[in-house]
C-alpha positions as CSV (number, residue, x, y, z in Angstrom):
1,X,-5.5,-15.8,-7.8
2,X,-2.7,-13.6,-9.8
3,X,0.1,-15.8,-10.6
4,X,2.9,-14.4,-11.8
5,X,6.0,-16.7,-12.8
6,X,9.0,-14.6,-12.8
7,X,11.9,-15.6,-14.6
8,X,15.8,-15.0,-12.7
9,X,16.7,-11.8,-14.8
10,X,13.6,-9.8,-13.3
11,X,14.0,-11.4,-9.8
12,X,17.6,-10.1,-10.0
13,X,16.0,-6.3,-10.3
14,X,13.6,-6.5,-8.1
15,X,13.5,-2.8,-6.3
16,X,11.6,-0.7,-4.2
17,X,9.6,2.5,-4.7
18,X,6.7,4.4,-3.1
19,X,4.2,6.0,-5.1
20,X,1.9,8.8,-3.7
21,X,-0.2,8.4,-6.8
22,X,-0.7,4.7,-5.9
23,X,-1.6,6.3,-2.7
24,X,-4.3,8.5,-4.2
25,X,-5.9,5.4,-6.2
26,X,-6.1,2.7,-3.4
27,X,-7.8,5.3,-0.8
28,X,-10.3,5.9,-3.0
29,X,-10.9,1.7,-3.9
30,X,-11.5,1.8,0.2
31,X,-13.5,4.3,-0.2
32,X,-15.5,2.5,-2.9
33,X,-15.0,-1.2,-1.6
34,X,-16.4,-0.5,2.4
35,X,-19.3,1.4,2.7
36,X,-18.4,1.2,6.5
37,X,-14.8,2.2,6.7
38,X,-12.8,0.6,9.8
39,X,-10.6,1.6,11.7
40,X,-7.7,3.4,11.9
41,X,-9.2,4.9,8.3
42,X,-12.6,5.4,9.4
43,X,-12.3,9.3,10.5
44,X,-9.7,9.9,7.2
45,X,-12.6,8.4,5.4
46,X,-15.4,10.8,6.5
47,X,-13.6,13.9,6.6
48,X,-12.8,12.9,2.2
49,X,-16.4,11.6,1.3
50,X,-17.4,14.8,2.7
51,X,-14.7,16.2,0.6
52,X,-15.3,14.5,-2.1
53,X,-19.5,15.4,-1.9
54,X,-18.5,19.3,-1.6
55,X,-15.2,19.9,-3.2
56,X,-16.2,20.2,-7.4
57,X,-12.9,20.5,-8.2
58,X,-12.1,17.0,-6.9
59,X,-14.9,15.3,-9.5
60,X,-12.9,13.6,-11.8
61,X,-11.1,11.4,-9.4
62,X,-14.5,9.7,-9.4
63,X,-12.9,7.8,-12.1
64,X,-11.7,5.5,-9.8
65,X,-14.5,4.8,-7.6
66,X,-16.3,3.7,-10.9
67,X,-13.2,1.2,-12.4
68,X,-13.3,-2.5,-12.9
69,X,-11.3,-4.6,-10.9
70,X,-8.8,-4.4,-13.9
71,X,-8.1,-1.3,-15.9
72,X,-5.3,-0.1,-17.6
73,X,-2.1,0.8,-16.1
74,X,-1.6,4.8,-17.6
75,X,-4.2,5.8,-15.3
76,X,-1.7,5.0,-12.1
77,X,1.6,4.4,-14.1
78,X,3.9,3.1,-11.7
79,X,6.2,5.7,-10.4
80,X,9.6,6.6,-12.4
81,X,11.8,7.2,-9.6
82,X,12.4,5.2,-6.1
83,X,10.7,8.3,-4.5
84,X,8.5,10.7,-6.4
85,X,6.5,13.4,-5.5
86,X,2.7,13.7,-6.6
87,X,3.6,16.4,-8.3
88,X,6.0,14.5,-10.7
89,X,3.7,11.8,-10.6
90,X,1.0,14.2,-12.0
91,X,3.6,15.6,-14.6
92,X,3.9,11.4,-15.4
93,X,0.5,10.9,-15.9
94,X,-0.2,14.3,-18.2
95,X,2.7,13.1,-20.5
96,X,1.1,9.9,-21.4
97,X,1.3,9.2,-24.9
98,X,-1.1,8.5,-26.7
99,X,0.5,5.2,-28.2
100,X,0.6,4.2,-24.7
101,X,-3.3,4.7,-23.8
102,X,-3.6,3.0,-27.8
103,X,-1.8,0.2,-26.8
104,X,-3.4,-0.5,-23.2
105,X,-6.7,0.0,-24.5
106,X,-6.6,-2.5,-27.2
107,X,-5.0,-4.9,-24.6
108,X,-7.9,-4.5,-22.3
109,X,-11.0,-3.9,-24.8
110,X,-9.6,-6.1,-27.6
111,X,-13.1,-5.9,-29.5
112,X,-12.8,-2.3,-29.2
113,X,-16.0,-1.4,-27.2
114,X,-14.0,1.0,-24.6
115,X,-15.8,1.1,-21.4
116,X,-17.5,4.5,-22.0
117,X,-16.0,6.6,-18.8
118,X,-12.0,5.6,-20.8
119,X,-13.1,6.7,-24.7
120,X,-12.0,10.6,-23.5
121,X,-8.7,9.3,-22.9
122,X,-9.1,7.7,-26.5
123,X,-10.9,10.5,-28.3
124,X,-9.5,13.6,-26.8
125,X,-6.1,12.8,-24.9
126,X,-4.5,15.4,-23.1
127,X,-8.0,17.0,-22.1
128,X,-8.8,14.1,-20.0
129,X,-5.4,13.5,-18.6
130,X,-5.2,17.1,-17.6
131,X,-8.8,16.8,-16.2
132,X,-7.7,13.9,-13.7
133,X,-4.5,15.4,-13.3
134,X,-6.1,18.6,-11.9
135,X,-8.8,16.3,-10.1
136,X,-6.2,14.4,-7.9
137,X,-4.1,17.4,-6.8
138,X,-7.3,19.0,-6.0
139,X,-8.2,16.0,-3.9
140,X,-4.1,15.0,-2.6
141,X,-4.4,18.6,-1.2
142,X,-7.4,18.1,1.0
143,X,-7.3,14.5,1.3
144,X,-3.8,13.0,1.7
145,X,-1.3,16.0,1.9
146,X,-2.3,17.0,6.3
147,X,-1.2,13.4,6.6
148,X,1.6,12.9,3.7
149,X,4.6,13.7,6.5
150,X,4.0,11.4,8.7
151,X,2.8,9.2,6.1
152,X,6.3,9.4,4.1
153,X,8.2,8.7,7.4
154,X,6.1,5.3,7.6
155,X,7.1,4.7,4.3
156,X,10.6,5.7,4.3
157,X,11.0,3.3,6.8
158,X,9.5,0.7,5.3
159,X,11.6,1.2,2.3
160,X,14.7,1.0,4.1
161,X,13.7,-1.8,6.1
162,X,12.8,-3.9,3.0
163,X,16.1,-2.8,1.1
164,X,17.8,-3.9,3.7
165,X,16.2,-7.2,4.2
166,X,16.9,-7.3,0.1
167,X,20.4,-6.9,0.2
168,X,21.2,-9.1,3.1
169,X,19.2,-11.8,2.2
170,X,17.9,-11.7,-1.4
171,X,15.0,-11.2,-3.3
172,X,13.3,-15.1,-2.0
173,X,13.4,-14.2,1.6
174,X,12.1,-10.7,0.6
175,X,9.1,-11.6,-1.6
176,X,8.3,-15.2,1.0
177,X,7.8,-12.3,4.2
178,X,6.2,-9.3,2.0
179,X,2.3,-9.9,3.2
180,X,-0.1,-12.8,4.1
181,X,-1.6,-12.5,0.9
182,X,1.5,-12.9,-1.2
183,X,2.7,-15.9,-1.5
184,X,6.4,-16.8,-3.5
185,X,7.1,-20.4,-4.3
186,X,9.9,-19.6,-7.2
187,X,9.5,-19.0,-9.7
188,X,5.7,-18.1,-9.3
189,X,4.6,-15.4,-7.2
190,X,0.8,-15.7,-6.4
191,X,-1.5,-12.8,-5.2
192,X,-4.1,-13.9,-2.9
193,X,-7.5,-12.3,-5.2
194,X,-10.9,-13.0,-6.4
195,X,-9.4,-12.7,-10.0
196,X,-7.8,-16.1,-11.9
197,X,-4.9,-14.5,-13.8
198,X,-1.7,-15.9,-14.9
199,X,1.3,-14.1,-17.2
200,X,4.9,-14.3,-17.3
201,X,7.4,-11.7,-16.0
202,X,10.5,-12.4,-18.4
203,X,13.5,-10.1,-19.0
204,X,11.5,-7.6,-16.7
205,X,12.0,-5.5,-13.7
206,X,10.1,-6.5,-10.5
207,X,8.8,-3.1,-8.6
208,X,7.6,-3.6,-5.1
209,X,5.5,-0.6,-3.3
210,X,4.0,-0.1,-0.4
211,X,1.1,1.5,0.8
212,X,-0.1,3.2,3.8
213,X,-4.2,3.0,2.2
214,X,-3.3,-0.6,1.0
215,X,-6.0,-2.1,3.7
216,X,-5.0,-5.5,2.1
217,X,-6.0,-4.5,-1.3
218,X,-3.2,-5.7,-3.5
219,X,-2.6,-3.9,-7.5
220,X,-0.7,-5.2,-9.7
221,X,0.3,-3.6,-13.2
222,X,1.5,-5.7,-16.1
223,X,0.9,-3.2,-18.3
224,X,4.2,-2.0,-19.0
225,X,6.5,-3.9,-21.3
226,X,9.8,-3.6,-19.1
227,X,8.2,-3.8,-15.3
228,X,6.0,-5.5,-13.2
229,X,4.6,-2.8,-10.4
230,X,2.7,-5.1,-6.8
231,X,1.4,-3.3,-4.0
232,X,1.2,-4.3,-0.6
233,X,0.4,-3.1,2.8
234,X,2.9,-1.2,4.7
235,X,2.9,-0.5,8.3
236,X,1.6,3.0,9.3
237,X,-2.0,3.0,8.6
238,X,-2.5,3.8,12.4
239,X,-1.1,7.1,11.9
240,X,-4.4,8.4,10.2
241,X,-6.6,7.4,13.9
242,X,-6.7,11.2,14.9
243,X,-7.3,9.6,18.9
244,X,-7.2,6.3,20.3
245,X,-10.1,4.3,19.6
246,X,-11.4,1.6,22.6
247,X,-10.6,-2.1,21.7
248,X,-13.2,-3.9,20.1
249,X,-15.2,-6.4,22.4
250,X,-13.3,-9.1,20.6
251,X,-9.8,-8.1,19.8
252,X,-8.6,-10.5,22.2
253,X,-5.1,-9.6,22.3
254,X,-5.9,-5.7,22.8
255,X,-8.1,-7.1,25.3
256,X,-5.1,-9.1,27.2
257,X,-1.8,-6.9,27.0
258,X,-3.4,-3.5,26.3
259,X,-4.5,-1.7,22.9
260,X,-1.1,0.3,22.9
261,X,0.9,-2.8,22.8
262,X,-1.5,-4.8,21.0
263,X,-0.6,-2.2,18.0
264,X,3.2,-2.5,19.1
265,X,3.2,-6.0,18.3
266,X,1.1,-6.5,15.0
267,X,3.4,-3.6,14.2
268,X,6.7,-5.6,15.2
269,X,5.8,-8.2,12.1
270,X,8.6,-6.6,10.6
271,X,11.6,-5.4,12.6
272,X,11.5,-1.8,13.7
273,X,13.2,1.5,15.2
274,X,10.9,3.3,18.3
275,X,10.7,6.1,16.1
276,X,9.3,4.3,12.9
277,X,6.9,2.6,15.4
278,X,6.1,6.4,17.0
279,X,5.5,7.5,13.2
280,X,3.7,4.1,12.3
281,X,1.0,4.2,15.2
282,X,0.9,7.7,15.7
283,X,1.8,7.5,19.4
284,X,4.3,9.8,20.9
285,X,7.7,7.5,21.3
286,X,7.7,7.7,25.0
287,X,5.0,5.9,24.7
288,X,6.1,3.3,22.6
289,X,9.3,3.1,24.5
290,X,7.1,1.8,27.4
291,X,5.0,-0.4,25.8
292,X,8.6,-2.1,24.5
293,X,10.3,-1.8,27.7
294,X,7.0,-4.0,29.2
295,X,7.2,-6.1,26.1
296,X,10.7,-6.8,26.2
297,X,10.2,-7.6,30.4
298,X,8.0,-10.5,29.4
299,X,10.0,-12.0,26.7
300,X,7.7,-11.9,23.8
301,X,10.0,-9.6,21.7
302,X,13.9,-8.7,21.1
303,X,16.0,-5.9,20.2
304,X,19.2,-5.8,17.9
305,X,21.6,-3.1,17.0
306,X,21.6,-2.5,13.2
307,X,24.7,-0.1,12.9
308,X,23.4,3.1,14.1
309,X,20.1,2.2,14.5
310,X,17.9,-0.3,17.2
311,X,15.7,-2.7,15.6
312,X,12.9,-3.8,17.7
313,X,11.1,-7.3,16.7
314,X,9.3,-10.4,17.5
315,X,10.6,-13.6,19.5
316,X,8.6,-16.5,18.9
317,X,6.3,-15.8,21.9
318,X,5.4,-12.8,20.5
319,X,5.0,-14.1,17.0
320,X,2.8,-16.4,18.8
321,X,0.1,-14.2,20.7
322,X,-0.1,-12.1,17.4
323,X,-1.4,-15.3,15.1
324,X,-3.0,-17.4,18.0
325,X,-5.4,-14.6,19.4
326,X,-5.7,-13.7,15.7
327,X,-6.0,-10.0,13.7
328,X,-8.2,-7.2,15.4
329,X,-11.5,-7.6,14.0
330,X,-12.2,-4.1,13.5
331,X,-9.4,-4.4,10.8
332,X,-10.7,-7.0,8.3
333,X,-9.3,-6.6,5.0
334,X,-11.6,-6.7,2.0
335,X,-10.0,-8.5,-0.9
336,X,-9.7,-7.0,-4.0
């Protein structure tokens, strides 16, 4: 467990952010963590191993696959704007200082015996930033950027939805529904983890960011002295299934209503538009708009007009079949 006990000033500027470089990290730690890769990531995952076996140019982002389970923060900063690019994010990470990398690495190799594959950060600064710099465009451009549009609809959405849900209702009723893995009993917010941490957030900013290659894997950076950065999965992930896949023998639920609205309602866990779940699932939204109108015929979810836009979600019948007949087994998380 991560326990983090975060103190009223920082709750008060908790915010949301995406981060493409984020992005870049946690698809490779899926990469490194599942040697079988599930889906909806299993075809993204064999089209970038074979990417990352035959592309040269993308060999230094083999940093990541090689990391312990906690490293410093400068090598994925968190992102200095609600919605960077990867190219600023790049420009972020070659302007490290070198205080900064100083300062992180005596944090996380107090005895000063630097794991070996960090010392060039150490010894020979901007050489090795610009090294992993080049590495990760090298690798975004083959990897991640044929699927970045859709993917930064799902997460514009997801932003909006949660800014929403954090202006209307506040920062405890954002952080108690964020993921089943995070848990908020203020003033300590726990990450479900194999690691036993526990620090204090005080006078701080609280940065929440979502990610499509997430797959339940949740960061957190308490590297920084003014914010605290935690990952979570957003909704979307299904948009990187190039074609529907058949239902696993025991997804029981895609095996009672259908796979199409099976993903409709695991989707529906947080409130929706037809055109964030068309972007989310990667299904065209004439499709989805059938699979709501049969979902809405047999009462298991409701819709509500949010200004200009029509917010699709679960009722308690819907909430139901999702947690009775239980998460798709060919989605188990890995915990990290």
């Amino acid at each position: 467990m991560i326990r983090i006990e975060i103190d009223e000033p920082t709750l008060s500027r908790t915010r949301i952010a995406i981060s493409p470089l984020a992005e870049v990290a946690c698809s490779l730690f899926l990469l490194e963590r599942l040697q079988t890769v599930p889906w909806p990531y299993d075809r993204w995952a064999r089209r970038a191993r074979e990417i990352l076996r035959t592309d040269p140019a993308t060999e230094p982002v083999s940093l990541y696959l090689n990391l312990p389970s906690v490293s410093p923060d400068f090598l994925c900063p968190p992102p200095a704007t609600p919605m960077p690019t990867i190219a600023e994010q790049l420009d972020q990470l070659r302007a490290t200082p070198a205080e900064v990398i100083e300062a992180e690495l005596a944090k996380h190799y107090p005895d000063g015996d630097v794991l070996e594959l960090l010392r060039p950060f150490r010894d020979d600064r901007q050489a090795a930033l610009d090294r992993l710099a080049d590495g990760i465009a090298a690798y975004w451009e083959a990897a991640i950027a044929p699927h970045w549009p859709a993917m930064r609809a799902a997460l514009d959405e997801e932003v909006l939805l949660r800014a929403r849900a954090l202006a209307a209702e506040g920062p405890d009723a954002l952080l108690a529904r964020l993921h089943d893995r995070i848990r908020w009993e203020r003033p300590v917010l726990t990450l479900v983890k194999p690691l036993d941490q526990a620090f204090e957030a005080v006078d701080q900013r609280l940065l929440l960011v979502p990610l499509i290659f997430s797959r339940g894997s949740l960061m957190c950076s308490g590297d920084q002295p003014d914010l605290i950065m935690v990952t979570y999965q957003a909704r979307g992930a299904a948009l990187l299934a190039e074609t529907p896949a058949a239902p696993p023998a025991d997804d029981r639920l895609a095996i009672l209503v259908g796979r199409g609205r099976a993903a409709v309602l695991r989707a529906l866990t947080v409130p929706a538009t037809t055109s964030a779940l068309a972007t989310a699932l990667g299904l065209a939204p004439s499709t989805v708009s059938e699979h709501l109108g049969g979902l809405l015929a047999a009462g298991v979810v409701h819709r509500r007009r949010a200004g200009r836009r029509v917010l699709y979600g679960l009722e308690t019948a819907g909430t139901a079949l999702v947690t009775l007949l239980g998460e798709d087994s060919a989605r188990t998380e890995f915990v990290s």
